[in-house]
C-alpha positions in Angstrom: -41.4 -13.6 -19.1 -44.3 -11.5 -17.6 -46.7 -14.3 -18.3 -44.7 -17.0 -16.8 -43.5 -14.5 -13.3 -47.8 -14.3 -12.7 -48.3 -18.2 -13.4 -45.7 -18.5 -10.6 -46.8 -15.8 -8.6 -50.3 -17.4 -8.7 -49.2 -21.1 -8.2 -46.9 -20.3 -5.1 -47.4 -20.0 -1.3 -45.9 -16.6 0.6 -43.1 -19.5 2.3 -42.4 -20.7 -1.5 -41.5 -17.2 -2.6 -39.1 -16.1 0.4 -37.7 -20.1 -0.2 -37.2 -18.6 -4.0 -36.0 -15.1 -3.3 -33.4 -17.5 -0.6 -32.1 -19.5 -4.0 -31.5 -15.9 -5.5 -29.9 -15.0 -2.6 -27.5 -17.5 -2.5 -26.6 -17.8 -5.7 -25.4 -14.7 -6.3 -23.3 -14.4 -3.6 -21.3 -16.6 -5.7 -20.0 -13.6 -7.1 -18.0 -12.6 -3.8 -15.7 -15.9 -4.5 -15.9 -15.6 -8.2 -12.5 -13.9 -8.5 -10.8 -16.6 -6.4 -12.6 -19.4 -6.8 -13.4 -21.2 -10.6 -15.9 -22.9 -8.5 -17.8 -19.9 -7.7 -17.9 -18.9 -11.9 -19.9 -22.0 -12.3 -22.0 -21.5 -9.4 -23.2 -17.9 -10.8 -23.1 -19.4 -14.6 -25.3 -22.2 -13.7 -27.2 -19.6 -12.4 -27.7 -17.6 -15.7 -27.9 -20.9 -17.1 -30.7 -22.2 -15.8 -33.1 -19.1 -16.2 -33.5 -19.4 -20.3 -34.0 -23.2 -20.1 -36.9 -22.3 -17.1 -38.4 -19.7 -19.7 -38.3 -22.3 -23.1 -40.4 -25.0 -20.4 -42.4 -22.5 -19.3 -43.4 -21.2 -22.8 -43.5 -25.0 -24.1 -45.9 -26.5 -21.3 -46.9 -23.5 -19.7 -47.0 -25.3 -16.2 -45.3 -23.2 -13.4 -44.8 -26.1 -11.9 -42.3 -28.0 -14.4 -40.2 -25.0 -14.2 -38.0 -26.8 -11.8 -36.9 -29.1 -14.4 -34.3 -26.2 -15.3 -33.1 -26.8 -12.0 -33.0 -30.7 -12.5 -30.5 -30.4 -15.9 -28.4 -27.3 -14.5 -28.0 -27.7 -10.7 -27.8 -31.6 -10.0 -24.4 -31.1 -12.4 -23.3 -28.4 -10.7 -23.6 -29.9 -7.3 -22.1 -33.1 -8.2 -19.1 -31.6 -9.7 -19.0 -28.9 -6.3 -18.5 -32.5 -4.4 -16.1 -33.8 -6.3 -14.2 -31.0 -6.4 -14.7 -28.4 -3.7 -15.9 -31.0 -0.7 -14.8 -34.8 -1.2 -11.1 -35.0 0.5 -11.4 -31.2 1.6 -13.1 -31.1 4.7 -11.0 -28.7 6.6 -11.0 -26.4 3.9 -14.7 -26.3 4.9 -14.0 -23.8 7.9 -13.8 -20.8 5.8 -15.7 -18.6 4.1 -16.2 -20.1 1.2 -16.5 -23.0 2.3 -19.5 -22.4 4.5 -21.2 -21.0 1.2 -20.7 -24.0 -0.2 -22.3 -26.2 2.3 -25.3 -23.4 2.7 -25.7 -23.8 -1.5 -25.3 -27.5 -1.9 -28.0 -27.8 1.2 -30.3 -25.2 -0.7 -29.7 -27.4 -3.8 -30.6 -30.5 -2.5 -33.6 -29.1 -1.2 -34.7 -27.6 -4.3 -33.7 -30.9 -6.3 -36.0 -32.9 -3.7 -39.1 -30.2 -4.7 -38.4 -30.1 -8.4 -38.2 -34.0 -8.9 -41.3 -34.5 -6.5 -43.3 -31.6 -8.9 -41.8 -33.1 -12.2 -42.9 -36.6 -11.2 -46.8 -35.3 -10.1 -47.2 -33.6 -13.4 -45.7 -36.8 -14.9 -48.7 -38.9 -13.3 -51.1 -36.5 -13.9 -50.5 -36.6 -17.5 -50.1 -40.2 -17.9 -53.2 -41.3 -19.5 -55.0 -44.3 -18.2 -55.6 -46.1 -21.3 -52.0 -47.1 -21.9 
């Protein structure tokens, strides 16, 4: 764990890490709606989730950079099911609380989805070997 919190240390800018400490942020607030909403359990689950399977790639490839392929197998679930469920047909319960966490999670998502394909698909090219 120590090894693979200084190869990310290392590999990331200062934006990168506030952007980071952000998706910490933000997922653990789903614990304020976890009593009300089943929703909210599997935002925070997905959460715990995710950290193990972005240790076992870090130990197996030991790029930083791949680490985002956690992300890619836990959160693009998570955030199609929060549409289905929490957003499609359910616009107006979009006013409240809950469901401006939502919309600030699901944006944070997609944004973190966009960087972990994009980094998943570099390392993809740069290990592809030319002779094939």
């Amino acid at each position: 764990m120590e090894e693979m919190e200084a190869a990310v240390s290392a590999a990331t800018s200062d934006a990168t890490k506030i952007w980071m400490d952000w998706m910490m942020i933000i997922f653990l607030s789903s614990l304020i709606f976890v009593y009300r909403h089943l929703s909210a359990r599997f935002i925070f689950a997905s959460l715990i989730l995710s950290m193990p399977i972005a240790i076992w790639i870090f130990e197996a490839t030991k790029s930083p950079h791949l680490i985002g392929v956690a992300h890619i197998l836990v959160w693009l679930p998570l955030s199609l099911y929060l549409v289905k469920t929490e957003i499609v047909g359910k616009i107006e319960s979009l006013k409240s609380p809950y469901g401006v966490y939502l919309i600030l999670l699901l944006s944070t998502i997609v944004i973190s989805l966009f960087f972990d394909i994009r980094d998943a698909i570099l390392i993809a090219l740069e290990m592809k070997d030319p002779y094939l």
